[in-house]
Predicted model as a PDB file, atoms N, CA, C, CB and O in Angstrom, pLDDT in the B-factor column:
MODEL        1                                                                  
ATOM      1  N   UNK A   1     -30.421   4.410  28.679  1.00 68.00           N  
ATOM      2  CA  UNK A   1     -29.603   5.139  27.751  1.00 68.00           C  
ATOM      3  C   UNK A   1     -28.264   5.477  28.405  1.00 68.00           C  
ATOM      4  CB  UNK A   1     -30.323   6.407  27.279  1.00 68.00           C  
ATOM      5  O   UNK A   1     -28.122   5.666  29.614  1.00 68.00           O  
ATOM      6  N   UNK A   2     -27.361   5.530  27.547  1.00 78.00           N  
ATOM      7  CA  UNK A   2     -25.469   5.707  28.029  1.00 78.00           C  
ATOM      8  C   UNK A   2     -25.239   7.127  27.895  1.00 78.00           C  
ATOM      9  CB  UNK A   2     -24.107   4.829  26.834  1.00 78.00           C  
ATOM     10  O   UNK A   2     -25.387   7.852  26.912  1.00 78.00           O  
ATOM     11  N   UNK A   3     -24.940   7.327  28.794  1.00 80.00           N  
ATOM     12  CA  UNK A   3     -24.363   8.819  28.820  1.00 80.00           C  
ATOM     13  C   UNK A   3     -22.906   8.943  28.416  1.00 80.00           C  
ATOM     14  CB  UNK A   3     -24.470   9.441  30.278  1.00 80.00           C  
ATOM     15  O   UNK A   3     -22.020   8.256  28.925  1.00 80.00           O  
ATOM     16  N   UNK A   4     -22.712   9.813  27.520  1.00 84.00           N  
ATOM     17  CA  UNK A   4     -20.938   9.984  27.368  1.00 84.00           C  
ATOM     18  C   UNK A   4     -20.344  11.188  28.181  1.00 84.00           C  
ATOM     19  CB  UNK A   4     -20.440  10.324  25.657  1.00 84.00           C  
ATOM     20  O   UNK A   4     -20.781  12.335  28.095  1.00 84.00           O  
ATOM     21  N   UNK A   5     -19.494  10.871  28.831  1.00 90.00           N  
ATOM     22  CA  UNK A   5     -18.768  12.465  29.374  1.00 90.00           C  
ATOM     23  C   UNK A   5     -17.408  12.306  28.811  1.00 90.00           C  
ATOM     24  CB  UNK A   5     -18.619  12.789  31.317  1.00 90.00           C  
ATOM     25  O   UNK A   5     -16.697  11.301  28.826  1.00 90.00           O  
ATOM     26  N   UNK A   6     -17.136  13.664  28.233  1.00 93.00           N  
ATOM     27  CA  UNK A   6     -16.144  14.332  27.616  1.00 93.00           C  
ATOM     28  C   UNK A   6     -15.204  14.432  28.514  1.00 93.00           C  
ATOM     29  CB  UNK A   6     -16.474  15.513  27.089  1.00 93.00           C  
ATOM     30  O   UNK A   6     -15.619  14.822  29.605  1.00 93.00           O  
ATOM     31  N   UNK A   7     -13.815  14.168  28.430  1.00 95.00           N  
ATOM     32  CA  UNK A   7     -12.576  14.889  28.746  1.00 95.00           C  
ATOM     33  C   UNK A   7     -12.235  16.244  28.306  1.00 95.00           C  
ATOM     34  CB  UNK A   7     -11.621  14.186  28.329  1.00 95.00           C  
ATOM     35  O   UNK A   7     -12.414  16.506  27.117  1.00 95.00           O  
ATOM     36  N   UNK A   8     -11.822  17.042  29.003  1.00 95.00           N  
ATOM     37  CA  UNK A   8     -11.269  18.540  28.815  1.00 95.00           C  
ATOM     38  C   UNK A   8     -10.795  18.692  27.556  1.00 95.00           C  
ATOM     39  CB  UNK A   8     -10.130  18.955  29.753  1.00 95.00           C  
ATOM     40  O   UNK A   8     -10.964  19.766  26.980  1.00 95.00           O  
ATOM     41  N   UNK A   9     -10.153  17.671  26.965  1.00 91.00           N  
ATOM     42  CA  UNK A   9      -9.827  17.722  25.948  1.00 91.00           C  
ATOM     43  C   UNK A   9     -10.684  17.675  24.576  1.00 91.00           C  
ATOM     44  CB  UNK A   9      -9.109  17.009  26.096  1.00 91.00           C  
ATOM     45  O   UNK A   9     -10.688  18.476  23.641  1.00 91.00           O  
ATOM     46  N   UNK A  10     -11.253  16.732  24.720  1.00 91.00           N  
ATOM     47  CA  UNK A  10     -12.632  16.841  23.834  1.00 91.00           C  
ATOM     48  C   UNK A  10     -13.887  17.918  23.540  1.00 91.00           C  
ATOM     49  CB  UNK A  10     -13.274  15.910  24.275  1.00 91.00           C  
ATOM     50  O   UNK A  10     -14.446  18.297  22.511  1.00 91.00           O  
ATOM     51  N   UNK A  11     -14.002  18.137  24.594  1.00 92.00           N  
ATOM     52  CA  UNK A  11     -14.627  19.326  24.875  1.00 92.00           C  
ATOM     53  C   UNK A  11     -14.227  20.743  24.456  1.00 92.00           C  
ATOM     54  CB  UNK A  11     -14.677  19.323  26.056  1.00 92.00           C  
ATOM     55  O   UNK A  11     -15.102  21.529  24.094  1.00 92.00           O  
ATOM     56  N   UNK A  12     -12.330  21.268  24.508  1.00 90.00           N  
ATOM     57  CA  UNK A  12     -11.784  22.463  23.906  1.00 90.00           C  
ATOM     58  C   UNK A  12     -11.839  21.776  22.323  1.00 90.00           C  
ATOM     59  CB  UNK A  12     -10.100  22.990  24.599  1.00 90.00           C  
ATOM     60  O   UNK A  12     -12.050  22.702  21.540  1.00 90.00           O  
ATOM     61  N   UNK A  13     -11.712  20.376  21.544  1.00 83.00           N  
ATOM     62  CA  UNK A  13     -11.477  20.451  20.499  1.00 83.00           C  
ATOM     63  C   UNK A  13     -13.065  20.274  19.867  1.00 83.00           C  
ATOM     64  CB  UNK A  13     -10.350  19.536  20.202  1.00 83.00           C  
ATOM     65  O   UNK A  13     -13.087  20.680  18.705  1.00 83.00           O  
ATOM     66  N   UNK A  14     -14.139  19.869  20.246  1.00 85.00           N  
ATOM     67  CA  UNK A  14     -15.608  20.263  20.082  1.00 85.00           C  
ATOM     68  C   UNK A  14     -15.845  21.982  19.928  1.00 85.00           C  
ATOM     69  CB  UNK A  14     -16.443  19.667  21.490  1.00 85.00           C  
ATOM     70  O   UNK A  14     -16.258  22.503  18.892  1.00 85.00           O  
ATOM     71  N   UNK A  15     -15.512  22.688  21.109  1.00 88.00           N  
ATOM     72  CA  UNK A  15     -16.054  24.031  20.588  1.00 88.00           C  
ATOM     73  C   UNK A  15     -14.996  24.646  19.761  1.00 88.00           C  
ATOM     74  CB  UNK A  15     -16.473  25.044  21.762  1.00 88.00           C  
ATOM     75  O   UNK A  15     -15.444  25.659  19.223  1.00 88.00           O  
ATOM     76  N   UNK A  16     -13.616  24.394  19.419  1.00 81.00           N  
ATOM     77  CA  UNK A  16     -12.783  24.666  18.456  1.00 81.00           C  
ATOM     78  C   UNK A  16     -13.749  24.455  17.416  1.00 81.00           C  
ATOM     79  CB  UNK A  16     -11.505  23.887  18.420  1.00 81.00           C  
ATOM     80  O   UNK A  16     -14.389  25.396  16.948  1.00 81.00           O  
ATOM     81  N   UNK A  17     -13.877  23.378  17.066  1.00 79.00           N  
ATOM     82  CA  UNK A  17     -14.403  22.770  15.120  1.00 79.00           C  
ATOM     83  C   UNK A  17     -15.966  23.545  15.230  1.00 79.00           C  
ATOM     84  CB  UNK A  17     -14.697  20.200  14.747  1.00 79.00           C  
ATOM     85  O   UNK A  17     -16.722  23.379  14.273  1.00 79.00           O  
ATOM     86  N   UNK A  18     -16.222  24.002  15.866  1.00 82.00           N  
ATOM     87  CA  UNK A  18     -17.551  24.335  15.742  1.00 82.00           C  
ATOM     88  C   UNK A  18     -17.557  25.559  14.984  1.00 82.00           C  
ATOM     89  CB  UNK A  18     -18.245  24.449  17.028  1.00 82.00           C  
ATOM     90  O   UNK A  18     -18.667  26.088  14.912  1.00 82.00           O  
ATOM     91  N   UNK A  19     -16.399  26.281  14.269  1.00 80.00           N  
ATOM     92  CA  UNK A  19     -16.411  27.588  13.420  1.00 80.00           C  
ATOM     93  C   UNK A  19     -15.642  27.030  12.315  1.00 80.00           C  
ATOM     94  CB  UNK A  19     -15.715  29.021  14.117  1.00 80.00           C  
ATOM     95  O   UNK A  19     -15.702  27.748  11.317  1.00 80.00           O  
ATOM     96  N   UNK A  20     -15.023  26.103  12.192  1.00 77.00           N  
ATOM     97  CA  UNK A  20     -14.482  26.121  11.005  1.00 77.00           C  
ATOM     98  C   UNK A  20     -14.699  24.190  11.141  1.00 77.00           C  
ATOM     99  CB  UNK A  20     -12.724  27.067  10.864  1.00 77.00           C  
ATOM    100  O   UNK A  20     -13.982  23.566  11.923  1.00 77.00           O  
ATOM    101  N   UNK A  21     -15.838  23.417  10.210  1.00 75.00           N  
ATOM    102  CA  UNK A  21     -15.877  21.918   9.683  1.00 75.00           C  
ATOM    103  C   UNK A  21     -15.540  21.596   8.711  1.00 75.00           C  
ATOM    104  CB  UNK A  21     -16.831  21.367   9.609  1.00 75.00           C  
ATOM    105  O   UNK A  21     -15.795  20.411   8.494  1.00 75.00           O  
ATOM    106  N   UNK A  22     -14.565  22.595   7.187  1.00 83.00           N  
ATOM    107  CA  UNK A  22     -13.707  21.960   6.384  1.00 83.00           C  
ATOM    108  C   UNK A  22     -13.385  21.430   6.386  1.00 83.00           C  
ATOM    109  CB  UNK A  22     -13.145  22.037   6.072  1.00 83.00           C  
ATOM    110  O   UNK A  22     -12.524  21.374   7.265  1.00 83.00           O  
ATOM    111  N   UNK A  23     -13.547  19.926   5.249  1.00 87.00           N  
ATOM    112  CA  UNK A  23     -12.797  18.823   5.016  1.00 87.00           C  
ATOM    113  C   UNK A  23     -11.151  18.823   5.074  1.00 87.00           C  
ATOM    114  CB  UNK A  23     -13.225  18.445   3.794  1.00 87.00           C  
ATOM    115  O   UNK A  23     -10.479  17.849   5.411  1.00 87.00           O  
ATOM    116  N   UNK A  24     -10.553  20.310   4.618  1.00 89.00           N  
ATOM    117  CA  UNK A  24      -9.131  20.673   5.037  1.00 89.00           C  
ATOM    118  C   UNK A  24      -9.145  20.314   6.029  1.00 89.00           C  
ATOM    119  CB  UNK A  24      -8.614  21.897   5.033  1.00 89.00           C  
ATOM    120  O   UNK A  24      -8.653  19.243   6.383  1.00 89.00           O  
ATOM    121  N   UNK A  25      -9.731  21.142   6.769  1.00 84.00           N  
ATOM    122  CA  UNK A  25      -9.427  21.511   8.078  1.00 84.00           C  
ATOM    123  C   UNK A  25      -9.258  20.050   8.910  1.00 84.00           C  
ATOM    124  CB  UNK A  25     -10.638  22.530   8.666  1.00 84.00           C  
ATOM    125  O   UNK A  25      -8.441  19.923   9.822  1.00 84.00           O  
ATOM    126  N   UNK A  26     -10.203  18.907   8.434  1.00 83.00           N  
ATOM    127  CA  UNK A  26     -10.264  17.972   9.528  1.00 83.00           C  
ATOM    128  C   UNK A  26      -8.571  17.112   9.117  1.00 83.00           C  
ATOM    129  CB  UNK A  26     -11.985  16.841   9.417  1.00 83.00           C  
ATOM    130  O   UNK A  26      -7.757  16.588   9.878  1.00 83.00           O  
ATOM    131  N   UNK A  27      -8.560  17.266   7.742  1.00 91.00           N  
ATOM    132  CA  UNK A  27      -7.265  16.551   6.956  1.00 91.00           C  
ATOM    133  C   UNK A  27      -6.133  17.416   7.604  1.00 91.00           C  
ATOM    134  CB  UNK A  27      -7.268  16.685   5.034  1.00 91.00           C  
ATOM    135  O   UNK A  27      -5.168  16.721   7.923  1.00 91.00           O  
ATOM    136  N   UNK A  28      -6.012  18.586   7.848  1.00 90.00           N  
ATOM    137  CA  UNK A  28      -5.318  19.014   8.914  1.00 90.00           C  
ATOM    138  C   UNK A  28      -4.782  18.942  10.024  1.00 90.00           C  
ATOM    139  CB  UNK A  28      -5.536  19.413   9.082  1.00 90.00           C  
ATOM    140  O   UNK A  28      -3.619  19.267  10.259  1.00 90.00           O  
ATOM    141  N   UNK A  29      -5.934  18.317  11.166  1.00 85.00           N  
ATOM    142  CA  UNK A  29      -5.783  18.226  12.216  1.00 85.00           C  
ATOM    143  C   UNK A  29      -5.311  16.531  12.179  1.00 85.00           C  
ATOM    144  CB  UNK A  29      -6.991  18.799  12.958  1.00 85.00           C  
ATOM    145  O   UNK A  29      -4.417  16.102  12.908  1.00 85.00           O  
ATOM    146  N   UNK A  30      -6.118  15.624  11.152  1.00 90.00           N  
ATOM    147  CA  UNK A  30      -5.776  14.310  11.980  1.00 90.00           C  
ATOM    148  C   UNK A  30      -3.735  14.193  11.359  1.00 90.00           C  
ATOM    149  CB  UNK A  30      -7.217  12.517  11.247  1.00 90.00           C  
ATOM    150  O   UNK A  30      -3.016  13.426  11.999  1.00 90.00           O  
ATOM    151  N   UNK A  31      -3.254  14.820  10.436  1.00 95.00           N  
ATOM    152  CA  UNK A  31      -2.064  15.097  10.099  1.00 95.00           C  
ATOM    153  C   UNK A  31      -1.382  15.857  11.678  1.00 95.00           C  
ATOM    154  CB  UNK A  31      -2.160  16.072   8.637  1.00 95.00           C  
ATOM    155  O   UNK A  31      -0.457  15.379  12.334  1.00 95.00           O  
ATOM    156  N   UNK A  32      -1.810  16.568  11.857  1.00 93.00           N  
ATOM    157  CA  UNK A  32      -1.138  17.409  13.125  1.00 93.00           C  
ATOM    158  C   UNK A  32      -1.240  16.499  14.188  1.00 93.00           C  
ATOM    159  CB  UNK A  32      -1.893  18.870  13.577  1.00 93.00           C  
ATOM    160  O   UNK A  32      -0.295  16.574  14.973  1.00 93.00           O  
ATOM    161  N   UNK A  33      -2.395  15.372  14.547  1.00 92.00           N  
ATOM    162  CA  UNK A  33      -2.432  14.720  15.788  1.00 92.00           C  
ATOM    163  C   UNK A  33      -1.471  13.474  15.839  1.00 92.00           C  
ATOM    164  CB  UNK A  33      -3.855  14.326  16.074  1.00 92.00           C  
ATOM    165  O   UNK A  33      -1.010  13.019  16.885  1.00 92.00           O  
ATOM    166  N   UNK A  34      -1.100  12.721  13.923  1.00 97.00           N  
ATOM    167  CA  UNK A  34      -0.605  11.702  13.995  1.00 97.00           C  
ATOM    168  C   UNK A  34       1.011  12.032  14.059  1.00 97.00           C  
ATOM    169  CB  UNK A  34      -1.145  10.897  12.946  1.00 97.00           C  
ATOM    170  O   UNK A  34       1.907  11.201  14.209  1.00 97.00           O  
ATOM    171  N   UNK A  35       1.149  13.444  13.907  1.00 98.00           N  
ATOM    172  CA  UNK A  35       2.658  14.089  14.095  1.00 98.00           C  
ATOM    173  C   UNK A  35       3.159  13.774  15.326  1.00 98.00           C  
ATOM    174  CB  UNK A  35       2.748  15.653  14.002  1.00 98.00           C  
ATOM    175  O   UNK A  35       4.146  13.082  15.578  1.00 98.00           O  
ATOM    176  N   UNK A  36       2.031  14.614  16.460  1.00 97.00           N  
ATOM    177  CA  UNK A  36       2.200  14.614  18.147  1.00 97.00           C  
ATOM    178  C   UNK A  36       2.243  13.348  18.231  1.00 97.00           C  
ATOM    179  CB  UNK A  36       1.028  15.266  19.184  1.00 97.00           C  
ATOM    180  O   UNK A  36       3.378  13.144  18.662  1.00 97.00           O  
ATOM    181  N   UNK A  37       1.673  12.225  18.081  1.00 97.00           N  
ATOM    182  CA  UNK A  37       1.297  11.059  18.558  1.00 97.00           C  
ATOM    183  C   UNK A  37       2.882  10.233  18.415  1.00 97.00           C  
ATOM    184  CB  UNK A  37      -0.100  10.434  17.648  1.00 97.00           C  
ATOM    185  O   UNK A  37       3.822   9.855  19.113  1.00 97.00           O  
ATOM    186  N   UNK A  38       2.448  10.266  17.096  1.00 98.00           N  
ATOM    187  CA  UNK A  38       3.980   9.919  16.289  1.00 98.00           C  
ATOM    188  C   UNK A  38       5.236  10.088  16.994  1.00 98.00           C  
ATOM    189  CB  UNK A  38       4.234  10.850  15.045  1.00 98.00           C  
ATOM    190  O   UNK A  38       6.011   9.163  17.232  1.00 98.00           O  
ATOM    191  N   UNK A  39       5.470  11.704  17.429  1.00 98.00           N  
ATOM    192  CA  UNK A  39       6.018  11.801  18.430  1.00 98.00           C  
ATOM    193  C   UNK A  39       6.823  11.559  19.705  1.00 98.00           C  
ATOM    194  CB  UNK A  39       5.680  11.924  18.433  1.00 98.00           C  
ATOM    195  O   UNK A  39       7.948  11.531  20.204  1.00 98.00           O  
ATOM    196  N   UNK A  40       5.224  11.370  19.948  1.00 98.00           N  
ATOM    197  CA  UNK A  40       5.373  10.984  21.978  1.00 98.00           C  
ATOM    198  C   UNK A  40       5.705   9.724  21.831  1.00 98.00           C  
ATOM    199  CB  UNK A  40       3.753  11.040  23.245  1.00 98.00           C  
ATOM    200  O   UNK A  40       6.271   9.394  22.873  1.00 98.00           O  
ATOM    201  N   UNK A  41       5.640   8.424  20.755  1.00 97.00           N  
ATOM    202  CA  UNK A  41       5.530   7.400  20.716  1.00 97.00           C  
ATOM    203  C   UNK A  41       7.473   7.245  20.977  1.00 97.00           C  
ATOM    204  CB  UNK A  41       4.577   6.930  19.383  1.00 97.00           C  
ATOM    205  O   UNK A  41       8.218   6.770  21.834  1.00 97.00           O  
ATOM    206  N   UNK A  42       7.560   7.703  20.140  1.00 97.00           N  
ATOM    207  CA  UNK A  42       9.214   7.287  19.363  1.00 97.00           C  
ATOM    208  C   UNK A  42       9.710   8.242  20.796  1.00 97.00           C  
ATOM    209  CB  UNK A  42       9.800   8.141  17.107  1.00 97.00           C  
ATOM    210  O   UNK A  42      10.508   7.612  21.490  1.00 97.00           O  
ATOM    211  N   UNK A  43       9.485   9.157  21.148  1.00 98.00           N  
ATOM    212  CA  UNK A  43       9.895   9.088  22.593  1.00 98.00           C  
ATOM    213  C   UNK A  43      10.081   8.465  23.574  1.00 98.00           C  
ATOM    214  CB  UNK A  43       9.541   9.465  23.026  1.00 98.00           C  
ATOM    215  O   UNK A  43      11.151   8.231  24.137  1.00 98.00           O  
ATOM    216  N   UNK A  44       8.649   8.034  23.949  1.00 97.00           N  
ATOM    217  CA  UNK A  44       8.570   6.858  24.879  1.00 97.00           C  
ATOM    218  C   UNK A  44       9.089   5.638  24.974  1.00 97.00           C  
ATOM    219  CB  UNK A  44       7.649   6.563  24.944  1.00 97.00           C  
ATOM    220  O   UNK A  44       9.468   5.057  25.991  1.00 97.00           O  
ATOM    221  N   UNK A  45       9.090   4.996  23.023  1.00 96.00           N  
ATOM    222  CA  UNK A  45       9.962   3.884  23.649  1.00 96.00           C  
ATOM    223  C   UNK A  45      11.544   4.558  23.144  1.00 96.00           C  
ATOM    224  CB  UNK A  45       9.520   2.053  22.910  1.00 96.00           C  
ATOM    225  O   UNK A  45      12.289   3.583  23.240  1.00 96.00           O  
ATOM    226  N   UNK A  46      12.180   5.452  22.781  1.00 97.00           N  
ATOM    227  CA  UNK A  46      13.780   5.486  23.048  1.00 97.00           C  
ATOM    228  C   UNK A  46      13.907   5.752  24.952  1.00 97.00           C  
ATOM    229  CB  UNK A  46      14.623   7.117  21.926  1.00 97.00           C  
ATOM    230  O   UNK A  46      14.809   5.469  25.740  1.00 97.00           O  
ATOM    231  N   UNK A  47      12.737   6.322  25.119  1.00 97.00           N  
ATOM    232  CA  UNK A  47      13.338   6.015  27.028  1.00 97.00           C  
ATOM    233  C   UNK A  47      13.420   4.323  27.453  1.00 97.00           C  
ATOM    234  CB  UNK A  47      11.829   6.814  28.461  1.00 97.00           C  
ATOM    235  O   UNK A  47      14.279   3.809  28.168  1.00 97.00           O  
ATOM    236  N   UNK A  48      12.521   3.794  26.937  1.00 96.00           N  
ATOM    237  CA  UNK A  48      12.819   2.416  27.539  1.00 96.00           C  
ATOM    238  C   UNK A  48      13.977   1.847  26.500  1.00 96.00           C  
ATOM    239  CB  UNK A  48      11.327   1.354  27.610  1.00 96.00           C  
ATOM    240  O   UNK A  48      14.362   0.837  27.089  1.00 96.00           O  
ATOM    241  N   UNK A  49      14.529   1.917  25.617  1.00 96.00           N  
ATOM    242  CA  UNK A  49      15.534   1.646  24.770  1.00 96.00           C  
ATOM    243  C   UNK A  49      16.603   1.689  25.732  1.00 96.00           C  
ATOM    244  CB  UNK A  49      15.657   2.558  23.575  1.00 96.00           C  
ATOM    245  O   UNK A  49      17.273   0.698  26.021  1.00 96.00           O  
ATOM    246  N   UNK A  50      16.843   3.366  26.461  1.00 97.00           N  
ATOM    247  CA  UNK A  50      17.772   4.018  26.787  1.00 97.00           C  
ATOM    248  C   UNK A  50      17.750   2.554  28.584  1.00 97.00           C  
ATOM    249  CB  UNK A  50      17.351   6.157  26.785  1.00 97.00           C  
ATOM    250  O   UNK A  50      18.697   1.925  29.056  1.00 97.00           O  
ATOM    251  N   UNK A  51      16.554   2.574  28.938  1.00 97.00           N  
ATOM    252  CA  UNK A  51      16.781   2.546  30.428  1.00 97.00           C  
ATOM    253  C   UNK A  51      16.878   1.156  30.207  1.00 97.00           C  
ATOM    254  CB  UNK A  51      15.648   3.169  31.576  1.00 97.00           C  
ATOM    255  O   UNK A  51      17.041   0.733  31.351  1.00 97.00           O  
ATOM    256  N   UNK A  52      16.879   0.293  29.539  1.00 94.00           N  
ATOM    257  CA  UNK A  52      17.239  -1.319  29.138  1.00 94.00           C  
ATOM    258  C   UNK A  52      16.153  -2.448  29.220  1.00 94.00           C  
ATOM    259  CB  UNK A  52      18.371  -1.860  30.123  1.00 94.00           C  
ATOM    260  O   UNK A  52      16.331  -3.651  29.417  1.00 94.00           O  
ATOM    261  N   UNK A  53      14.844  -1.679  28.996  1.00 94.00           N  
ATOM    262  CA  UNK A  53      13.626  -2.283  28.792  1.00 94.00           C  
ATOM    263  C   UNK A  53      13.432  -2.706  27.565  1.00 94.00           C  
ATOM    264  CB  UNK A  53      12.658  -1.549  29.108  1.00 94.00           C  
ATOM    265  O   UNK A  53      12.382  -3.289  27.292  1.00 94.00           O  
ATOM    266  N   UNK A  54      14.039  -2.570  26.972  1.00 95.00           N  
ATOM    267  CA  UNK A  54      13.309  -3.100  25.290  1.00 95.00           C  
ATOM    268  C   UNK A  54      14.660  -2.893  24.420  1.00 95.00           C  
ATOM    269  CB  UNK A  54      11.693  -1.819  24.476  1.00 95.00           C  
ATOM    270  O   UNK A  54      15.140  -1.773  24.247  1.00 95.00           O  
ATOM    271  N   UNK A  55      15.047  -3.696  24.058  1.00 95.00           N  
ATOM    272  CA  UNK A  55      16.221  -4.294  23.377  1.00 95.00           C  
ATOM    273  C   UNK A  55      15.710  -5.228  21.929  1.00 95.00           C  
ATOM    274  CB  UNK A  55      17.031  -5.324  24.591  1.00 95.00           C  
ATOM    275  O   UNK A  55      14.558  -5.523  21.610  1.00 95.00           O  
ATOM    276  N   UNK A  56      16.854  -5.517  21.296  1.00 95.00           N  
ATOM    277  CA  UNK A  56      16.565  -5.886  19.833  1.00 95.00           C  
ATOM    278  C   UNK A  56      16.052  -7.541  19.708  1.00 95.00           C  
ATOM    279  CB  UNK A  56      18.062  -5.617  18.902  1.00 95.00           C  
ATOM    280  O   UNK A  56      15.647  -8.165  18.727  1.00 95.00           O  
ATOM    281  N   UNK A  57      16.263  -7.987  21.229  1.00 95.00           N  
ATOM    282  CA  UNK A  57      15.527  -8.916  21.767  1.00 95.00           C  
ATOM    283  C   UNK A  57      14.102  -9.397  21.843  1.00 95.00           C  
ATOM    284  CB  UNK A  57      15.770  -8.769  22.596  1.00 95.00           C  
ATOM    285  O   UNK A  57      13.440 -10.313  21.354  1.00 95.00           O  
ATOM    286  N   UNK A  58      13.923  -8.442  22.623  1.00 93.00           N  
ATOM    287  CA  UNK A  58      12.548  -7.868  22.990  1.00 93.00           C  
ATOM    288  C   UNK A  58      11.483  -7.450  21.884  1.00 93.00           C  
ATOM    289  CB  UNK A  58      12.802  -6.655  23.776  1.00 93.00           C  
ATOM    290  O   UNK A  58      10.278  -7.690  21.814  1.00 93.00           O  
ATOM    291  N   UNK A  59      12.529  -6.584  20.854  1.00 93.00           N  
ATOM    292  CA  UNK A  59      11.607  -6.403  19.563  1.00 93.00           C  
ATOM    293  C   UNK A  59      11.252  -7.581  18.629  1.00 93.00           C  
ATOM    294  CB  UNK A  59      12.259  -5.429  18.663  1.00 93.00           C  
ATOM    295  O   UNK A  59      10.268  -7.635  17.892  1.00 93.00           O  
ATOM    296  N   UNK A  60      12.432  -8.729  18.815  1.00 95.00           N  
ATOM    297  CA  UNK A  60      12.410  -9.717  17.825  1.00 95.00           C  
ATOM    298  C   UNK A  60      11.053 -10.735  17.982  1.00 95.00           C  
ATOM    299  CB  UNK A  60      13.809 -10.512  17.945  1.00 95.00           C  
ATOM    300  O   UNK A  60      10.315 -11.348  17.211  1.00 95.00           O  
ATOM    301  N   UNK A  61      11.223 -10.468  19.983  1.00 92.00           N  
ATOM    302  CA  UNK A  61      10.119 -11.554  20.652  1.00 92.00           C  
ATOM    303  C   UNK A  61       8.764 -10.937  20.111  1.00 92.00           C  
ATOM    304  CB  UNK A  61      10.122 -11.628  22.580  1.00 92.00           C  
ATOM    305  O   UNK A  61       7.827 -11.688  19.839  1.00 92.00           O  
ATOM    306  N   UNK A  62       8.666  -9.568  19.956  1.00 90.00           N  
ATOM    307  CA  UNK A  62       6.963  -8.888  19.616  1.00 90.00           C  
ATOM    308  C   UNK A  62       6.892  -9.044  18.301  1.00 90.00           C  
ATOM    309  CB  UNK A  62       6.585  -7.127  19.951  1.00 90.00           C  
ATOM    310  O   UNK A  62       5.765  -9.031  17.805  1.00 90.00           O  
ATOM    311  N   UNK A  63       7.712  -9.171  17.687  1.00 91.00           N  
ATOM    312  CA  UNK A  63       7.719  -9.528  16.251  1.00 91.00           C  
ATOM    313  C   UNK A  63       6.879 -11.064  15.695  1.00 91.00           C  
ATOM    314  CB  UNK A  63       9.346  -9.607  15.917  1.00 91.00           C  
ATOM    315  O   UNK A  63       6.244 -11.300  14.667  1.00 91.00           O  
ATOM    316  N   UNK A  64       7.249 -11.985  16.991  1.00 92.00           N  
ATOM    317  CA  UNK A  64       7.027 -12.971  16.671  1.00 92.00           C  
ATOM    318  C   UNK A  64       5.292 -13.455  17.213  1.00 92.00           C  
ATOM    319  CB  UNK A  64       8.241 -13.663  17.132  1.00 92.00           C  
ATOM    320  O   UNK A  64       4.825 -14.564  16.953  1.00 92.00           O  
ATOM    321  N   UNK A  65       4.578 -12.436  17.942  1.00 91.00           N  
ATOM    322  CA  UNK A  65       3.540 -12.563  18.829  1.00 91.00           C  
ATOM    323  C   UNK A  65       2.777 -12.218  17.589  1.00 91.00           C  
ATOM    324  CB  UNK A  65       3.450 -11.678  20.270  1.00 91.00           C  
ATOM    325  O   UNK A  65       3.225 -11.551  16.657  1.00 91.00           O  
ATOM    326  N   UNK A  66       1.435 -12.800  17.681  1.00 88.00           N  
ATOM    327  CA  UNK A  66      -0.028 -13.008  17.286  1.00 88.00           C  
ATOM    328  C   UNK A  66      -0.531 -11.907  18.006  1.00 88.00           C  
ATOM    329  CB  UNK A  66      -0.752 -14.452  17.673  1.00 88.00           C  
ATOM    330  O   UNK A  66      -0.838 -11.902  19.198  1.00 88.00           O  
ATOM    331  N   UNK A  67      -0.602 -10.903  17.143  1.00 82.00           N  
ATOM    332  CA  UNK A  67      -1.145  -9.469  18.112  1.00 82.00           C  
ATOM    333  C   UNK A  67      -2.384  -9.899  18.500  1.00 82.00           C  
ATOM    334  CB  UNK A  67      -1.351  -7.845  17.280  1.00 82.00           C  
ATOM    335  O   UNK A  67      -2.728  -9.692  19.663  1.00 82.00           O  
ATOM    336  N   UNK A  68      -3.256 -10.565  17.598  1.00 86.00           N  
ATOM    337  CA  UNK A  68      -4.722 -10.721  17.373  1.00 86.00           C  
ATOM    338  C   UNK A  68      -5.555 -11.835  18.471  1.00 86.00           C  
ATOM    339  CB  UNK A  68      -4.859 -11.254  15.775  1.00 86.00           C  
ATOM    340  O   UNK A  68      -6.762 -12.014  18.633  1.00 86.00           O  
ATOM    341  N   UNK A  69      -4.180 -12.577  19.229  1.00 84.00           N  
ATOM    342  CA  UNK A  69      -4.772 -13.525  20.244  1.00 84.00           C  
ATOM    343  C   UNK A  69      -4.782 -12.635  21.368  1.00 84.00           C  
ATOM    344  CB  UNK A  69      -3.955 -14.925  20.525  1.00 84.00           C  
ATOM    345  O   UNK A  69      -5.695 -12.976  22.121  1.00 84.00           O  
ATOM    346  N   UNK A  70      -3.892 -11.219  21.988  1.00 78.00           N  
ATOM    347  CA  UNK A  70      -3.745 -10.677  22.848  1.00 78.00           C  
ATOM    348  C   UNK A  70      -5.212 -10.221  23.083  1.00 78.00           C  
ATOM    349  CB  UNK A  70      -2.714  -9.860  22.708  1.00 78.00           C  
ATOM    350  O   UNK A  70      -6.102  -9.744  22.379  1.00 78.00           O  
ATOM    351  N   UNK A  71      -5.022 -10.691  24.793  1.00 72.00           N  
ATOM    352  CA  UNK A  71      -6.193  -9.496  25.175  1.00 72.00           C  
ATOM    353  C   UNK A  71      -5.952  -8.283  26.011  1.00 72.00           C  
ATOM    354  CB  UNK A  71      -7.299 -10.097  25.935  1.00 72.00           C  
ATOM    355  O   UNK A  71      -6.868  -7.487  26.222  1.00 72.00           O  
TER     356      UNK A  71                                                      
ENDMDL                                                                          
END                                                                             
């Protein structure tokens, strides 16, 4: 049998939901996580935008890739 171990993180958002499992509530949070995510994303790549890693080049070339052959 597989044992799972939790990250710190999982673990504060496990005993969080454990007082309040409203269907709001979960429509809540995955809205609030795809905000942060959303976020950090459009952050991360305007730093590589900024530092000359990823150009309109670069986007055109991922544009053109078969996500589905990547491993």
């Amino acid at each position: 049998m597989r044992h799972t171990v939790f990250n710190p993180t999982q673990i504060h958002l496990l005993r969080m939901f454990e007082y309040d499992s409203s269907d709001r509530s979960l429509e809540e949070l995955k809205e609030l996580l795809y905000q942060y995510y959303s976020k950090r994303m459009n952050e991360k790549l305007n730093e590589l935008w900024d530092n000359g890693v990823l150009d309109q080049k670069r986007l055109d070339e991922i544009n053109e890739l078969d996500l589905h052959k990547l491993q």
